[in-house]
Backbone bond lengths (Angstrom), bond angles and torsions (degrees), N, CA, C in turn:
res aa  C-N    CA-C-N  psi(-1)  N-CA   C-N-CA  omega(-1)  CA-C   N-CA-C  phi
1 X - - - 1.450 - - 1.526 108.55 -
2 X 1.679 116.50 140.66 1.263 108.25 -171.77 1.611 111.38 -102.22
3 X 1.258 128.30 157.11 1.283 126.04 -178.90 1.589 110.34 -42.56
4 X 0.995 120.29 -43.78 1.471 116.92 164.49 1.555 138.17 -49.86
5 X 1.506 104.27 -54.94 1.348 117.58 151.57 2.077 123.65 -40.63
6 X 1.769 90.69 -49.88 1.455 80.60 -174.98 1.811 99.36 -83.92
7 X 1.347 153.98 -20.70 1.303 137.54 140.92 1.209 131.92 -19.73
8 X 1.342 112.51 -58.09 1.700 135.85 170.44 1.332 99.56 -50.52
9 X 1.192 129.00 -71.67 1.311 136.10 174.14 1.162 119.44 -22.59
10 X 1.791 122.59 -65.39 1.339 127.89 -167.12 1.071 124.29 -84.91
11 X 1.943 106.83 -9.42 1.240 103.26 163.51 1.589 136.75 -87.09
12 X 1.948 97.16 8.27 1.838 92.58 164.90 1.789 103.43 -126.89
13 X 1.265 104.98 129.46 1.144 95.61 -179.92 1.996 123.34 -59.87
14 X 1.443 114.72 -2.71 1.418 114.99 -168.45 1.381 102.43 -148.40
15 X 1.159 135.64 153.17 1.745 161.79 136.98 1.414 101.36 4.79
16 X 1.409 136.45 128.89 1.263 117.24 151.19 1.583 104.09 -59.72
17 X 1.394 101.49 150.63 1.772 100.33 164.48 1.722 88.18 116.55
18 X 1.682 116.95 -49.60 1.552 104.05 -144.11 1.698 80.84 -114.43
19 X 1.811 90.11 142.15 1.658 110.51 163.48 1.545 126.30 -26.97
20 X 1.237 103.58 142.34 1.303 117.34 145.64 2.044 116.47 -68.16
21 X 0.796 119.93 84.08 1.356 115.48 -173.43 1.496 110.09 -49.77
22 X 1.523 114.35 -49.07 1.759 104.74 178.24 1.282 109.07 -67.05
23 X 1.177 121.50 -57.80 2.095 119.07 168.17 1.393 109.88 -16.14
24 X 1.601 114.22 -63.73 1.279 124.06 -163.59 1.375 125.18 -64.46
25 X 1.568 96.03 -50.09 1.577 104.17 -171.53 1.764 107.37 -126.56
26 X 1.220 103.85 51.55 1.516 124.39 -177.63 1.927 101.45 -16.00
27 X 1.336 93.90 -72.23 1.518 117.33 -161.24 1.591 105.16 -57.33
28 X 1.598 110.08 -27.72 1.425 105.33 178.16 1.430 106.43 -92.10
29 X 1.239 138.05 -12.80 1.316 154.81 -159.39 1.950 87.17 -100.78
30 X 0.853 130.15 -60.60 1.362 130.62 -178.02 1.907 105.66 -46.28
31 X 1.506 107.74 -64.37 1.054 98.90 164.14 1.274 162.89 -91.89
32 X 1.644 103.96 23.51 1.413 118.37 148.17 1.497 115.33 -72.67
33 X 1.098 104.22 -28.19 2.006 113.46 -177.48 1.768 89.06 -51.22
34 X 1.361 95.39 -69.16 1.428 110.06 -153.60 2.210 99.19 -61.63
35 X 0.783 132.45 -53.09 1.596 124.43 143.14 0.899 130.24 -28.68
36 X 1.521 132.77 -49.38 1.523 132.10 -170.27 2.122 90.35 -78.08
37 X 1.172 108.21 -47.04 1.684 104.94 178.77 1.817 112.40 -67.30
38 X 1.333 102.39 -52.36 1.785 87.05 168.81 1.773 111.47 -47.66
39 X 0.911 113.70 -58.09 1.287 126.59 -148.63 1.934 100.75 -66.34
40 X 1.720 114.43 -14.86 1.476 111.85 -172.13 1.735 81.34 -99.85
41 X 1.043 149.38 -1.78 1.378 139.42 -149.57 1.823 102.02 -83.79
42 X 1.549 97.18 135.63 1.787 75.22 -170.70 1.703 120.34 101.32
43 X 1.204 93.34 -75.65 1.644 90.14 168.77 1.715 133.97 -57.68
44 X 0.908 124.58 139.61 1.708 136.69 169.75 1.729 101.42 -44.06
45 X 1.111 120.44 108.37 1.271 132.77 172.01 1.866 107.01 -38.89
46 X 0.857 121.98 -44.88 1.707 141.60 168.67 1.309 112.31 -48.88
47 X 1.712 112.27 -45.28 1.287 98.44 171.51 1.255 120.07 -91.97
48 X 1.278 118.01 -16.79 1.308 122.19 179.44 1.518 113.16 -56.09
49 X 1.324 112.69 -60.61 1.504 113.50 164.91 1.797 115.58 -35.13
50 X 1.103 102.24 -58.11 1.610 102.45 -162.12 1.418 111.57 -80.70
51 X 1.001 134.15 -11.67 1.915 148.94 115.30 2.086 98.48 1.81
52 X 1.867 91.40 -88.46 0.830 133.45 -157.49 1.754 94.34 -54.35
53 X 1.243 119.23 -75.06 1.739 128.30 -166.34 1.987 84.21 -58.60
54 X 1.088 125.09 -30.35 1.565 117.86 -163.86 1.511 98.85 -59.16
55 X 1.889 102.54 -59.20 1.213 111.28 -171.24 1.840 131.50 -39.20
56 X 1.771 77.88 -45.07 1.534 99.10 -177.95 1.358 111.38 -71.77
57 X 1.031 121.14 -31.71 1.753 112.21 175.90 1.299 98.97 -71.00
58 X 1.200 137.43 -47.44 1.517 122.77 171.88 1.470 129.13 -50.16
59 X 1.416 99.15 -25.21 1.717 102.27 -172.33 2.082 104.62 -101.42
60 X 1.298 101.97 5.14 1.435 102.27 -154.85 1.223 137.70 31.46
61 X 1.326 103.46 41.54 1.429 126.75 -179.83 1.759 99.95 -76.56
62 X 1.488 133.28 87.41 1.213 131.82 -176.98 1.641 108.07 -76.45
63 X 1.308 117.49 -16.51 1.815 118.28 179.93 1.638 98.69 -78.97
64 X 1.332 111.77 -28.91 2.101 103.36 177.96 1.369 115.29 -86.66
65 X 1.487 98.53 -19.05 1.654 111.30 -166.78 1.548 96.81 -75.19
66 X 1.313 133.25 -37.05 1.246 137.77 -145.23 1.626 97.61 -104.88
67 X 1.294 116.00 -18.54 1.601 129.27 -177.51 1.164 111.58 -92.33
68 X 1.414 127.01 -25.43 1.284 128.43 -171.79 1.232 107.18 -92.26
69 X 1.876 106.91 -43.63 1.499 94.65 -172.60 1.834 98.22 -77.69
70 X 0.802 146.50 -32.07 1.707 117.42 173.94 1.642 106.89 -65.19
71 X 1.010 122.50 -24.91 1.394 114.89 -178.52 1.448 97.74 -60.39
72 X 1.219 131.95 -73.65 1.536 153.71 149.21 1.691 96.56 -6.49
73 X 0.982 138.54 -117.28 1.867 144.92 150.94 1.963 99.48 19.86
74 X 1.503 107.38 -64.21 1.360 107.19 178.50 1.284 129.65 -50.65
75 X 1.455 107.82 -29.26 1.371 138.57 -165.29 1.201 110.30 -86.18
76 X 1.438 129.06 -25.28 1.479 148.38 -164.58 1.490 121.35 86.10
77 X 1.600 112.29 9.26 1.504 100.08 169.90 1.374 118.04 -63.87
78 X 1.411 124.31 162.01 1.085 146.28 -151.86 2.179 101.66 -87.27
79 X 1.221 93.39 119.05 1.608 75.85 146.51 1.455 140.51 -34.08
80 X 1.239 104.12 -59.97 1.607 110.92 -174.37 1.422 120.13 -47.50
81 X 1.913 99.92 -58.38 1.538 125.63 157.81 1.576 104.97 -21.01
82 X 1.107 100.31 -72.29 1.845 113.06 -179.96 1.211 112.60 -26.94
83 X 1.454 110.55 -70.60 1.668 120.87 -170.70 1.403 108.02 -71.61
84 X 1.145 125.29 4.21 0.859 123.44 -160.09 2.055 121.57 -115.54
85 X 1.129 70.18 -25.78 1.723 94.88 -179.88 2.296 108.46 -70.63
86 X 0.924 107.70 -20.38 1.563 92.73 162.41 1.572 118.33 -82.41
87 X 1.305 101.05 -29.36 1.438 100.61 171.69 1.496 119.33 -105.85
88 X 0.951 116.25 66.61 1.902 109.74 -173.07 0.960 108.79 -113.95
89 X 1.247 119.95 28.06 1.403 108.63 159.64 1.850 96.47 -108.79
90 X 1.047 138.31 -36.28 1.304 118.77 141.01 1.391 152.11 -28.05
91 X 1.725 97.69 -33.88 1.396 119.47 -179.03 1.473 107.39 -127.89
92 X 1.358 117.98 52.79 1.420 121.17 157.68 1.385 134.42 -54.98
93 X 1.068 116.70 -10.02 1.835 131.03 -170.12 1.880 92.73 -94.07
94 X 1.475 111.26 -1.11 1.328 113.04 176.70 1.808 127.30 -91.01
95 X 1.735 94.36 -25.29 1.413 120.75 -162.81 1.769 80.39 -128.10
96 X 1.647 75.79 141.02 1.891 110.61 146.65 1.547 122.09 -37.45
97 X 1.060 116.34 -172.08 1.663 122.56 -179.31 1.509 73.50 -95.06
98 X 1.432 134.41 -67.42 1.448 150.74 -155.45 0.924 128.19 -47.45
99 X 1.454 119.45 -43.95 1.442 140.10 167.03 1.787 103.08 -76.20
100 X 1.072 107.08 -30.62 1.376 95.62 -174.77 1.715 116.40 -77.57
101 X 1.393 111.44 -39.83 1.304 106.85 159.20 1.208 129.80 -71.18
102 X 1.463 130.10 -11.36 1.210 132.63 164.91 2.048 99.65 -77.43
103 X 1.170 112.97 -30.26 1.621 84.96 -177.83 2.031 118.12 -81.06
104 X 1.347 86.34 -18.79 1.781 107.82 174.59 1.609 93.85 -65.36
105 X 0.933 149.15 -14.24 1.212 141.16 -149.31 1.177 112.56 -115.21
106 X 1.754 109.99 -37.22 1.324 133.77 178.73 1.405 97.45 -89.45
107 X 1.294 143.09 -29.84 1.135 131.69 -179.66 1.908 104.66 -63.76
108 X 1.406 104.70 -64.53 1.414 113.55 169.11 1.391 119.77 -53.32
109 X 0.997 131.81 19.56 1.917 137.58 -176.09 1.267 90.39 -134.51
110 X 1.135 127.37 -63.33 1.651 123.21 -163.34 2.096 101.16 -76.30
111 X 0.879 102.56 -45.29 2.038 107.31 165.09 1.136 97.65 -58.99
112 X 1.611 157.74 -0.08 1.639 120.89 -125.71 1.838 89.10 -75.78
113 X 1.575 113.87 -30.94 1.312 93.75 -176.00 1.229 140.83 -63.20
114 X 1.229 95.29 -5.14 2.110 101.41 -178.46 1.613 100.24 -82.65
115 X 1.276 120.77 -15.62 1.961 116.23 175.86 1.373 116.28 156.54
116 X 1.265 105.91 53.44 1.345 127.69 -175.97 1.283 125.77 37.46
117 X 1.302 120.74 -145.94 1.681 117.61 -179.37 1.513 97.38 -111.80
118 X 1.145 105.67 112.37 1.869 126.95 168.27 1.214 107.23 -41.21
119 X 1.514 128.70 132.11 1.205 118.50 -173.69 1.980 110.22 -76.69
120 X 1.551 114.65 -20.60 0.953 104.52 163.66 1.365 140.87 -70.66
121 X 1.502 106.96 -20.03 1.557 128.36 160.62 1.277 106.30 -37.04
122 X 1.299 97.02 -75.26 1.930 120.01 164.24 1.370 116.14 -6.93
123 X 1.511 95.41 -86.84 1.380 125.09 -145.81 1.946 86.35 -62.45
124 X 1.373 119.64 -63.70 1.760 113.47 167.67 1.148 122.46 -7.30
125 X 1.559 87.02 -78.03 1.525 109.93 176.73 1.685 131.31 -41.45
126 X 1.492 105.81 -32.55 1.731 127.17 -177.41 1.750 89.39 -87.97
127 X 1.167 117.04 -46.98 1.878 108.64 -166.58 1.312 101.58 -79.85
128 X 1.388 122.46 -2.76 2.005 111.71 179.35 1.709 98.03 -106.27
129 X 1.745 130.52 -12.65 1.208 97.84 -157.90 2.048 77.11 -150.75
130 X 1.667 106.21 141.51 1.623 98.34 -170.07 1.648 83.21 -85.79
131 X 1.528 91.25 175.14 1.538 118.09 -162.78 1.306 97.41 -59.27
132 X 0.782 160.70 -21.34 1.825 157.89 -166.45 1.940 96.05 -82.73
133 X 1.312 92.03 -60.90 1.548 119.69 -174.90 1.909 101.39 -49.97
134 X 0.781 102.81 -63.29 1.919 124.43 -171.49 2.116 84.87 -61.90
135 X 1.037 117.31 -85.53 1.474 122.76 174.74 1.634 113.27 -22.03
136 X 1.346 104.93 -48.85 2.065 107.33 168.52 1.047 117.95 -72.01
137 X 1.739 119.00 -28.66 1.252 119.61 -176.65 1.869 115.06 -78.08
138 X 1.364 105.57 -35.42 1.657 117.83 163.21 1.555 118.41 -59.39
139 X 1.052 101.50 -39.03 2.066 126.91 170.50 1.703 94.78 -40.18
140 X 1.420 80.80 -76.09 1.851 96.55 -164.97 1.532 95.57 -55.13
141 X 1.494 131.67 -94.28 1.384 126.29 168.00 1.448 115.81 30.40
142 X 1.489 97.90 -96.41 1.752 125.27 158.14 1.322 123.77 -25.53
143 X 1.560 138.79 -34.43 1.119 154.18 -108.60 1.980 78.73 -151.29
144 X 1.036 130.90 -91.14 1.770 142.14 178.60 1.539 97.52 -42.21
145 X 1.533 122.00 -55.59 1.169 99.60 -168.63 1.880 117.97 -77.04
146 X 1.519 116.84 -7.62 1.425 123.48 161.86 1.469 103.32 -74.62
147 X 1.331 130.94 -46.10 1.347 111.18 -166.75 1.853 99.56 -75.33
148 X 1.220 121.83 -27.88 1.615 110.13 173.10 1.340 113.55 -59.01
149 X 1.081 106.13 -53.02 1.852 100.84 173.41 1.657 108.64 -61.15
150 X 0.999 116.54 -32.26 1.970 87.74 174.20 1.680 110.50 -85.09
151 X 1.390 111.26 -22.60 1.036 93.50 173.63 1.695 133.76 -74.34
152 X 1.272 114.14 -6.34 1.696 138.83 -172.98 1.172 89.02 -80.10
153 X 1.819 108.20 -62.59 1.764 120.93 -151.25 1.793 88.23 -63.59
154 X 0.872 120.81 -25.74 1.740 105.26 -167.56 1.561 111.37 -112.88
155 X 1.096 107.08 8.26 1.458 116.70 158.88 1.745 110.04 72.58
156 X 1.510 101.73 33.74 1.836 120.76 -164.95 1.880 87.15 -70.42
157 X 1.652 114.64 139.59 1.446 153.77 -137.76 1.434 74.83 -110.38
158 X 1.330 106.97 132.19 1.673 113.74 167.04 1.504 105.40 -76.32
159 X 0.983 147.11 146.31 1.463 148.68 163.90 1.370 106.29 112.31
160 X 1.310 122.84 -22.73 1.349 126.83 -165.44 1.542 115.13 -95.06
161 X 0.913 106.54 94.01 1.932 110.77 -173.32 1.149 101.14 -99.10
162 X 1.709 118.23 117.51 1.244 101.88 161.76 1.137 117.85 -112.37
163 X 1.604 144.88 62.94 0.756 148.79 153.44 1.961 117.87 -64.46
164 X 1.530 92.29 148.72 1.534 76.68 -178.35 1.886 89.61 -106.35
């Protein structure tokens, strides 16, 4: 790709051809906002991210992957943390007991189709975080893996955040 190409690129966030999803469907676009924010309420900002960058490496969603980890970076997570989060189950001495069952969890929610959510996935997941906690953490889950699918389905530019 030539320096030009990747310029061109970052200056549209989507595909010619494919929607603006908030333009389009305002009212449904409003209330994922308002979901994706209930749903982080409560939780450790730290894990929320690493939820979030988990999800996206699963969905190869590179426009969430690239948003989260500076969101994540902004936040003061660690480099290492960073590189580290596709493989953590290798690199557990990196993550919590907490975070770690919250990313087992998200792996099994965002996979659910390869064999649903393991009840031991589960059961981790319920003994590291009380039911309010476990319920935000499914929220969020739910919440990353909808915004990866609109961001794929609409062909959203990695680098391009348009958040205000």
């Amino acid at each position: 790709m030539t320096t030009n190409t990747i310029t061109e690129a970052n200056t549209h966030s989507h595909s010619a051809g494919r929607i603006d999803f908030a333009k389009a469907a305002p009212k449904v676009f409003r209330s994922l906002i308002g979901f994706d924010a209930a749903a982080r309420e409560g939780l450790d900002p730290a894990l929320v991210e690493l939820i979030q960058i988990r999800a996206s490496h699963l969905n190869h969603c590179a426009y969430c992957l690239h948003m989260h980890t500076n969101d994540a970076r902004k936040a003061g997570e660690s480099e290492d943390r960073l590189h580290m989060v596709a493989v953590w189950r290798e690199a557990r001495h990196f993550f919590s007991a907490r975070e770690c069952a919250a990313l087992a969890l998200t792996e099994a929610v965002t996979l659910v189709a390869d064999g649903g959510v393991p009840d031991d996935v589960y059961a981790e997941a319920a003994a590291q975080f009380d039911e309010q906690e476990l319920a935000h953490v499914l929220s969020l889950i739910l919440t990353i893996n909808t915004w990866n699918r609109i961001a794929l389905s609409t062909a959203k530019v990695a680098g391009t955040d348009e958040r205000k």
